[in-house]
N, C-alpha and C positions, 0 to 999 in steps of 0.2 A: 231203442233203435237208433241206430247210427244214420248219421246224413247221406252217406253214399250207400244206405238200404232203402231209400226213400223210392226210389224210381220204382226198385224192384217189388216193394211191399203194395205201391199201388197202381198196377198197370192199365188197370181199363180208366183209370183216371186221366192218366201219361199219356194213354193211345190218343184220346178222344182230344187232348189240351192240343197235343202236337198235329192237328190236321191243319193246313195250310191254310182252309179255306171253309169255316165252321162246318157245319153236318156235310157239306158236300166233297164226297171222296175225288179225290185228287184220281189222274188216269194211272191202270197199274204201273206202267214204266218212269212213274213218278212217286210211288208211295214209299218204295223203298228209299230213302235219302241219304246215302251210306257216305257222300260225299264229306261229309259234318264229321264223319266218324275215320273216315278212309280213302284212298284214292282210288278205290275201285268204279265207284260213280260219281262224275264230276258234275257239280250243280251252278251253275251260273244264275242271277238271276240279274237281267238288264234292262235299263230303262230308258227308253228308244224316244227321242223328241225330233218335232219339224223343224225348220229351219225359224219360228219364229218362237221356240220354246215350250211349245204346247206338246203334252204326253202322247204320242202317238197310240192307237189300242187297236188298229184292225191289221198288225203284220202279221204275215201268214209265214207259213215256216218254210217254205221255198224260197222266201227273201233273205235267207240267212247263209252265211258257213260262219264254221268254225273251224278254226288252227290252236293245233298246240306245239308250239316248234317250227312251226311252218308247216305241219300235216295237219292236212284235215280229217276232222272225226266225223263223223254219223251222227246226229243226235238219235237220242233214244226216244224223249218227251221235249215238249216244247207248249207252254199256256199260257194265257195273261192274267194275270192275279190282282183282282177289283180288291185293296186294302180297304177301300172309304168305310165308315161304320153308314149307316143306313141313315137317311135324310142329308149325305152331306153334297156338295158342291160338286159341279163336275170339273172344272176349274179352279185356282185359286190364285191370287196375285196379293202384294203385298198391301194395297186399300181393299182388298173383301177379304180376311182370308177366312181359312175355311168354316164351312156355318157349322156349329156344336149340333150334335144329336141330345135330346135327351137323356139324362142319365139312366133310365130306365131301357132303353134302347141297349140292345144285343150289338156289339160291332159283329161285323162279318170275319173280319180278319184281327191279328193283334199286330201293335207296332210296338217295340223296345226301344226305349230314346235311353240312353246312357250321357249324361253331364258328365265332362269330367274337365275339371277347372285343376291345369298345371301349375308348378310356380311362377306367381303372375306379381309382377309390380303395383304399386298403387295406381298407376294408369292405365295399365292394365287389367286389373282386377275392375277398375269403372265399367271400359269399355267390356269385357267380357259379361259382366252382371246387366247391362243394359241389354248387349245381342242375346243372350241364355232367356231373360225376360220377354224378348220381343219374339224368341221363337214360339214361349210358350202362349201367347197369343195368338199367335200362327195357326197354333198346333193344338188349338184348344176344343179336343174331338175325345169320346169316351174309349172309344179306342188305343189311345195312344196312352202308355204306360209309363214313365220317366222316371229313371232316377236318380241320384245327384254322388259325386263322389269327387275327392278332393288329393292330389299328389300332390305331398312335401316329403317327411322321412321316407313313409312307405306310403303306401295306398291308403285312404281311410273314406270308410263309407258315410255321407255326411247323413242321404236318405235314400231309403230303400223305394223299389219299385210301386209307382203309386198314379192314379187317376185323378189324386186331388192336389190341387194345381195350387191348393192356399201352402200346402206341406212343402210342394216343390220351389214355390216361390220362396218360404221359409229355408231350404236347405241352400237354395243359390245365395241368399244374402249372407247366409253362414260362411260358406266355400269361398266369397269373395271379402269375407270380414266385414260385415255391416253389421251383425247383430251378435248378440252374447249367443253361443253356444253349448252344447251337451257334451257334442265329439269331441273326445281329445284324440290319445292315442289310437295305431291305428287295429290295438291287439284288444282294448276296449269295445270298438268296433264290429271287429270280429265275434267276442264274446256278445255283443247284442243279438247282433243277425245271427247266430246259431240258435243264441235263446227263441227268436224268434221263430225258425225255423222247424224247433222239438216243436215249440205250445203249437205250429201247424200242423205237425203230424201228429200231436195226440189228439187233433179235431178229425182227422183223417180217420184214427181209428174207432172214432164213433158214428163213423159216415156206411149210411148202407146203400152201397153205388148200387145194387140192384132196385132202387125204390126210383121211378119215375120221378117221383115230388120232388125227392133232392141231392136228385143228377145234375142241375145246374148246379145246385149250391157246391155239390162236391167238387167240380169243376173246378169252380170257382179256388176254392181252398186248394185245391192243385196245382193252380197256378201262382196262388203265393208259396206253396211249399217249394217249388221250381226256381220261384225268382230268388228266395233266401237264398237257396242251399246254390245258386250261382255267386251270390255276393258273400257267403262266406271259402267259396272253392276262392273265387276268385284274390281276396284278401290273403290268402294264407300260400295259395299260388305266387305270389308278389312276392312275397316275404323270403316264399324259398328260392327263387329266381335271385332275387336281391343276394340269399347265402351264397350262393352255387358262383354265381359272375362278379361278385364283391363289388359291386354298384348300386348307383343310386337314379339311374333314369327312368325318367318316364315311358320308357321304352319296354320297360317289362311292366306296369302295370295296363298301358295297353295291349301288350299278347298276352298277360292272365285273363283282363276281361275277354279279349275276343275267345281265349282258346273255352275258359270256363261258359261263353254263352251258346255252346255245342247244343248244352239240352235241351237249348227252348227255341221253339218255335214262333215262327211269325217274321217279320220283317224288322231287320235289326239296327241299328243304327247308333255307331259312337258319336256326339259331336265333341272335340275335342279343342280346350280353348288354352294356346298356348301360345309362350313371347318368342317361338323357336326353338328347333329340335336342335342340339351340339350332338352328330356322330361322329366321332371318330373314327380312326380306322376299327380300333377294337371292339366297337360298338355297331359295326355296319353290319355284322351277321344278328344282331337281335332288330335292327330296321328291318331286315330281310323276314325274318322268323315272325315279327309282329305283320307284315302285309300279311304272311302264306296263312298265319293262323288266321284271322282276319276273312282271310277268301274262304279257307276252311269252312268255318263258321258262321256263311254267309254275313257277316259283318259288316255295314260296310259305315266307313271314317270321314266325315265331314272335319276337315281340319282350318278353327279359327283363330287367325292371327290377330293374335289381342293388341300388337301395336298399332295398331288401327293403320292411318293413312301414314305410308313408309316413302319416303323419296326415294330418287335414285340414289342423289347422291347420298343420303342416309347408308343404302343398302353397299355399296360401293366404300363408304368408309365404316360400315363394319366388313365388311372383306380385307381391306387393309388394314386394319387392325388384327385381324385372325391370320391374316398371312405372317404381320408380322412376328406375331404371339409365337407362330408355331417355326420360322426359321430363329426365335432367338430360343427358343427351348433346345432345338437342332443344336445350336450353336452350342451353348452350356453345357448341354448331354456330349459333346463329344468334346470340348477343350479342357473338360474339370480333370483335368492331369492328363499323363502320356501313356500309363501304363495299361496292359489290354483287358485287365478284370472290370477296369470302370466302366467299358463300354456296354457293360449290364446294365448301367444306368437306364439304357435307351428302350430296355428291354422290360425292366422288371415293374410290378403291376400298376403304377403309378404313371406311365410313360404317356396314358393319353390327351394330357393336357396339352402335346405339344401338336397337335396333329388333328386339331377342331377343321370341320368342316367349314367349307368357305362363306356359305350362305346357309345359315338356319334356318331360311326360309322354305329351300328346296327340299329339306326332309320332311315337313310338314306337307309340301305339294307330292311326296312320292305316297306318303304315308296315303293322302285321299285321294288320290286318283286311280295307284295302285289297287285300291280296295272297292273302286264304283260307287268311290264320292267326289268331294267336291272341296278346292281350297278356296276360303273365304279371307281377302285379304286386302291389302292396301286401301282402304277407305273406314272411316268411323262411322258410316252408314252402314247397315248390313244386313239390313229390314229385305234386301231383295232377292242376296241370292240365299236367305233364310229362306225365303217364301220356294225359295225352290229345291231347297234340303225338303220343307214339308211339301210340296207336290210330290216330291219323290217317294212320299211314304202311300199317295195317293192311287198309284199300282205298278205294276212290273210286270216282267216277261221272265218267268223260269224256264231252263234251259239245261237237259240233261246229255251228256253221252259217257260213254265207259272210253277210256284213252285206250288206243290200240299199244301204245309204251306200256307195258306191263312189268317195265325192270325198276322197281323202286330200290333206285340210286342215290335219294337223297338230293339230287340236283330241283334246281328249278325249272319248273315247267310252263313256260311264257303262254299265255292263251292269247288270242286274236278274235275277233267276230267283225265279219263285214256285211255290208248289207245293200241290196244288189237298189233298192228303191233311193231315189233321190232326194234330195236337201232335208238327208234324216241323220242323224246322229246316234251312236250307241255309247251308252255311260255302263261298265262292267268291269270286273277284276282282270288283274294282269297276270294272274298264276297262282303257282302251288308248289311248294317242297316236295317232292315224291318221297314218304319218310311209310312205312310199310307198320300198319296198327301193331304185327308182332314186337316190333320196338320201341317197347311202350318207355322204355329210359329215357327215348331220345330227346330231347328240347331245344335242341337246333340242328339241324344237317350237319354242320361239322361234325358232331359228336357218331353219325349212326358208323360211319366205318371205323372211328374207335374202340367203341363198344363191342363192333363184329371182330377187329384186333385184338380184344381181350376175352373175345370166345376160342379164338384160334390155336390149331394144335397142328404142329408145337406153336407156341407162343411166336410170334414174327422179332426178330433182332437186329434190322437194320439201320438204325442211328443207336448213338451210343448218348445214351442220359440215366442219371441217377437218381434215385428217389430215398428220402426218407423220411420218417414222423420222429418230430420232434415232440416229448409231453412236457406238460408243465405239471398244474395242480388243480384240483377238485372243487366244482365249480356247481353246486347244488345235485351234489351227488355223480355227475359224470365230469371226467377226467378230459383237461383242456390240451388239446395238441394243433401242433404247426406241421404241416406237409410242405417239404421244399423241394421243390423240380430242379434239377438244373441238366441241360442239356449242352455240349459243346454245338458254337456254331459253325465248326469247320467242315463240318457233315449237312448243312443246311444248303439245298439250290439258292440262288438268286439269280435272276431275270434284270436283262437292260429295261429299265424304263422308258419307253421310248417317246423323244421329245423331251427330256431330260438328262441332267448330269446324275441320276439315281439310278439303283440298281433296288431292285424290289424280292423281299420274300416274303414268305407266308407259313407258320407251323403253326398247331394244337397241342393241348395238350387235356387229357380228361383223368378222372381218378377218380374209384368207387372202391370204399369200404362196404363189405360185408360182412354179418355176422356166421355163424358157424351154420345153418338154417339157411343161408343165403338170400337172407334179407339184404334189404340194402338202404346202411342205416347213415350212409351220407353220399351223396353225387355231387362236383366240382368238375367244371372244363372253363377253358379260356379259349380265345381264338385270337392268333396274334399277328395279321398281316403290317406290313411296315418296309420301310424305303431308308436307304443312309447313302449316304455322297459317294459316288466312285471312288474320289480319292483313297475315301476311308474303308472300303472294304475291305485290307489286308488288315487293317489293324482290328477291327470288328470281326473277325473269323478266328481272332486268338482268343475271343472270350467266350461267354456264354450265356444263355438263356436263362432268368431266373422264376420259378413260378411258385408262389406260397401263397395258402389257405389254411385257417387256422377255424377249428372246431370242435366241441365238445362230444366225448362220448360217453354213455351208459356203463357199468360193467360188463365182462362179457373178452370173448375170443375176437379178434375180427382177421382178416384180411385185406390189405390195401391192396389193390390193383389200378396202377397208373398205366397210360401209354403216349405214347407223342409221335406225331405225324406232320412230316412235310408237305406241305400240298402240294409244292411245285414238285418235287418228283416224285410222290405218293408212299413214299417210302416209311416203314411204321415200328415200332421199338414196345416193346410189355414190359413191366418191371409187375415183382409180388413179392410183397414182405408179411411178416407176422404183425398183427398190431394185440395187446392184450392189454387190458384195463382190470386191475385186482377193486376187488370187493372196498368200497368207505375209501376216504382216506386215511393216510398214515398217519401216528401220531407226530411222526416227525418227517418232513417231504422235501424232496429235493427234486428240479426237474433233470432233464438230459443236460449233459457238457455237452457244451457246444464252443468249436475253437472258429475266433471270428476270422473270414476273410478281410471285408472291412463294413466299416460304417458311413454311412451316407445319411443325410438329410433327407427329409419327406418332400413330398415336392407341394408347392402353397395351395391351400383350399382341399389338398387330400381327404376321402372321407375317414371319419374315426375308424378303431379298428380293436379289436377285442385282441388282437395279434402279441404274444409276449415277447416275438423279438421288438415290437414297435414301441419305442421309449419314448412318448409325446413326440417332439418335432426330430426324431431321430429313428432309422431302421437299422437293425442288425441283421448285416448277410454272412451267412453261415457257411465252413464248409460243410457239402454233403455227403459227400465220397471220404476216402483220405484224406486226412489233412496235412500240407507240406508247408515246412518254412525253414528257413537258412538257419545256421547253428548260430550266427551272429545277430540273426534277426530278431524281434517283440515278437511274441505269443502274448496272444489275448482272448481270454477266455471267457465264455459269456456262462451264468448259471442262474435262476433262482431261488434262493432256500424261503421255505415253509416253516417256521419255527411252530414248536408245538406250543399252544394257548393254555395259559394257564401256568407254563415253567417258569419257576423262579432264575434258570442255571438261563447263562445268554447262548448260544449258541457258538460255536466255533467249527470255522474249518480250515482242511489243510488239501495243497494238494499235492499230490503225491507222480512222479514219475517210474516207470517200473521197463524193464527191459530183459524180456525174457522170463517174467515173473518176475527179478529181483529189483527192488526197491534201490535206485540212484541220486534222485535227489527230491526234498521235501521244500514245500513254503507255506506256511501260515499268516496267508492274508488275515487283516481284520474287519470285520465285516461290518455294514454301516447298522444304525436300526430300522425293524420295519418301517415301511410306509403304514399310509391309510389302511390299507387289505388285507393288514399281516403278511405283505410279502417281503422280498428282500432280493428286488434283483442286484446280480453285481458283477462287474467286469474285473475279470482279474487282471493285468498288463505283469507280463512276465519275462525274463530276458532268461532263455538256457545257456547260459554260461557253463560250460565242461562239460555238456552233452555233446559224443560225440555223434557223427551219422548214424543212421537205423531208425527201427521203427522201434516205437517207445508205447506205451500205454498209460494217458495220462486217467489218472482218477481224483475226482473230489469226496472229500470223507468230511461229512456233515456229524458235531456233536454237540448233545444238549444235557447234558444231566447224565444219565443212564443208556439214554435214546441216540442209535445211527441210521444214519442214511448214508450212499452213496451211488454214485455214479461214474461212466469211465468211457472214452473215448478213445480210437489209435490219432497216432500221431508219426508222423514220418519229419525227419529231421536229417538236414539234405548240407552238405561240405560248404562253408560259408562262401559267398558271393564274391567274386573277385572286382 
């Protein structure tokens, strides 16, 4: 049985786990909870205090409205939800905190604590490991579930959901480096919690949920089946977010967890301990995407800043430092030569180092306040407003109504709640994605009117960009290629930025292969808003957008379908090509010719990249389209050969120029030897001498013994430069 047959194979188990509020049924205009699943019923759930921090429990629902957008809704249900497990406190401050139940004690309600310890410094990692400790003291209720997980490469689960607090103390000193650990990778990980996961459901299928006796216990094992098969969605969620956006934030392991903690119920809660979020600009649509999943998934994000007690001036000289970081990036990106293809640089997928956020602090305060928590910050005390993350699990106010907007557009949906009683306070989410469950691709708003532009018929054609896949060679059975977007941006809006010498745009781009079946065996988008000098706009609009992702595929047919969209004038472009992948590799392999526009440098601290135009500290940008260059000009040609393993004969190639089908001129490079991998990348540098104008057809002919390969590209060759 598969992980995502779990739910289905045991429902009276799922029903009974997922009631809010143990045997007692919730009112019917609250059972349905579609909000977790859809925007059709929206679930708030808020946690209303007096003026002197004490939980407020007797508001009645006339003391309320609600806005979304500045309209107000109807609620449908409105209750207050007693969390405490049975004998605890009715209050709690940080010298009492809350008195433990019995382990044998039934809680009433459950709470999900989520640990997740980002990359943290050695001072950081103190400080965090002592507040993560001190919560669990807090929070030391049979109730409360915790478990512990750790971001560095990817996501890696340190300990899974648990009531024993000696495991969880073990997994925080782990996460913070204090003790030898188990976890390495975060694919090892994965493979645990799954294992986990089966051995729960083959105890599932010897559970007879019709037997009184061992209805608890089935329960029980229900809700470990629940919490696995969250932490391994969630793990492998990360992983593909990570493929798709070709980053490394921490920003998508918390929208896998929030989006993955759909299926359970109970009152949820990230606390999230980090030295500061860097968005940039191309990183602000996955901030946005992690609140709304977040709200989604009644989730909500205590964010602690592990630099403990932060100055002003501290805070102020990293802003000048980040100012200055990103106008000398500005700077560099736009004086490294005069000619207008370089101004790709500023564009292509590396570009966000220049463009950090000013205060790392503020994402981490949008991140919990956004979601109806709370930021924990400037002091190395943090024992107190700990003590008020755990009150807050202490109870709440659920809150339903159906939005009278029924256009799921993808925008964001700002909610509001005011409340008409005095020196009270309301702590709740700030919105939602309006993203329509039909579109089930979607994984950020940008992408859902892409997606709808690649259903459209005819196809939409208004900007002009090019698409093509590049392949290389075979890579544990499936066949490795590079997808290069490029878009001219003299077709692209741009907006005055006002209060500034900037002029501001904004495009997407998405691209989904499928196979013949119309699966869909790879999804990639980017989102690319960005600002360049006035001055320099004319010069920036003779170039163009570059967008590459490089992935492996199966054997098999496919179709790639890209598209790119403006957002300043909403204007949207399809491209579809053939992708095909033959059976094994060849014995002898050659990838696509590809003729170089230019080469550029990585930009410092980039992440690794499986990418074969990426030569260690060096990128090769490709053209996509035709390729043009002056008769007197360097051709330079990128390729790399596969020699066949095992051949005595060394490999040689030549390449060859053809015009019209006939054969004009030849050169036999010599080729270096493989590397480590058995490959053999190589630049050709070539001067066509007595080629005159026209379009030519350049090809590589690979030979080893008996064995050929080739390859072949056009080429346009343009009257020499004056």
């Amino acid at each position: 049985m598969r992980a995502r047959d779990l739910l289905a194979a045991v429902p009276a188990l799922l029903i009974g786990f997922a009631r809010p509020i143990g045997a007692q049924d919730p009112p019917p205009e609250l059972q349905a909870q579609v909000f977790r699943v859809e925007a059709e019923v929206v679930m708030l759930d808020l946690v209303v205090r007096d003026k002197k921090g004490r939980t407020v429990r007797d508001l009645r629902p006339g003391e309320l409205q609600v806005f979304e957008d500045g309209v107000r809704q109807e609620p449908s249900g409105f209750r207050y939800v007693d969390t405490r497990a049975a004998g605890v406190t009715l209050e709690e401050t940080p010298e009492r905190p809350l008195a433990a139940a019995k382990p044998t004690d039934e809680s009433r309600h459950l709470n999900l604590v989520t640990l997740v310890f980002d990359h943290l410094g050695p001072n950081g990692r103190h400080i965090a490991r002592k507040a993560a400790l001190d919560f669990l003291d807090l929070a030391n209720r049979p109730d409360v579930f915790v478990s512990v997980f750790q971001v560095s490469e990817s996501l890696k689960l340190v300990q899974q959901f648990t009531i024993d607090r000696d495991l969880v103390r073990e997994g925080i000193m782990a996460a913070t480096g204090q003790m030898a650990t188990g976890y390495t990778p975060a694919t090892e990980s994965l493979v645990q919690a799954n294992r986990e996961a089966e051995e729960v459901k083959d105890i599932l299928q010897t559970v007879n949920v019709n037997s009184a006796e061992t209805a608890s216990n089935a329960a029980r094992v229900g809700r470990m089946a629940s919490m696995a098969e969250m932490a391994v969605n969630a793990l492998r969620l990360t992983e593909t977010l990570q493929r798709e956006q070709q980053g490394r934030s921490s920003l998508f392991a918390l929208l896998a967890l929030s989006r993955k903690q759909q299926i359970l119920a109970g009152r949820k809660t990230i606390l999230f301990f980090s030295e500061g979020l860097e968005t940039p600009p191309s990183l602000e649509h996955v901030l946005h995407a992690a609140i709304s999943e977040a709200n989604r998934a009644n989730v909500s994000v205590y964010a602690v800043d592990a630099r403990g007690l932060v100055t002003a001036n501290q805070l102020a000289a990293s802003r000048d430092m980040l100012v200055q970081a990103a106008m000398t990036g500005q700077r560099q990106q736009l004086l490294r030569g005069q000619v207008p293809t370089t101004r790709e640089e500023m564009l292509i997928a590396d570009n966000a180092e220049a463009a950090l956020r000013r205060d790392v602090q503020g994402a981490l305060r949008d991140l919990a306040e956004s979601t109806g928590g709370l930021l924990i910050a400037n002091t190395n005390d943090m024992r107190v407003s700990l003590a008020r993350a755990v009150g807050d699990l202490a109870g709440y106010y659920e809150l339903a109504y159906t939005p009278t907007n029924r256009d799921y557009d993808g925008r964001f949906r700002r909610i509001g709640v005011k409340v008409s009683r005095k020196d009270v306070t309301v702590q709740t989410r700030s919105g939602y994605f309006a993203v329509p469950t039909s579109e089930a691709g979607v994984t950020f708003p940008y992408e859902l009117d892409l997606l709808r532009a690649l259903r459209g018929e005819p196809a939409p054609r208004e900007l002009p960009f090019r698409t093509r896949a590049f392949h290389f060679g075979f890579e544990k059975g499936s066949l490795r290629h590079t997808v290069v977007i490029e878009m001219p941006l003299r077709g692209i809006a741009f907006e005055d930025d006002p209060g500034s010498r900037e002029d501001r745009a904004h495009f997407s781009f998405l691209g989904v292969l499928r196979s013949r079946s119309g699966f869909v065996a790879e999804k990639f988008s980017q989102d690319y808003p960005f600002s360049v000098p006035r001055d320099r706009l004319p010069a920036l609009r003779e170039g163009n957008a570059v967008f590459l992702r490089s992935f492996t595929l199966p054997p098999g047919q496919y179709s790639l379908e890209t598209a790119a969209m403006d957002q300043g004038s909403r204007k949207k472009s399809v491209d579809r090509c053939p992708v095909e992948v033959p059976e094994g590799p060849p014995a002898l392999g050659l990838s696509s010719l590809a003729v170089i526009k230019r080469v550029e440098p990585v930009a410092p601290g980039a992440l690794e990249s499986e990418d074969p135009f990426r030569l260690g500290g060096t990128r090769i940008v490709p053209y996509v389209g035709e390729a043009e260059i002056a008769a007197d000009g360097p051709l330079n040609l990128f390729l790399v050969a596969y020699p066949g393993p095992g051949l005595a004969a060394k490999p040689e190639l030549a390449i060859e120029f053809l015009r019209d089908g006939r054969l004009v001129a030849r050169s036999t490079p010599e080729l270096p030897a493989p590397d480590g991998r058995g490959r053999i990348p190589f630049v050709a540098s070539i001067r066509p001498t007595g080629l005159g104008p026209g379009l030519y057809q350049v090809r590589a002919l690979l030979r080893q013994g008996s064995l050929t390969a080739d390859e072949s590209t056009a080429l346009r060759v343009d009257a020499p430069r004056p």
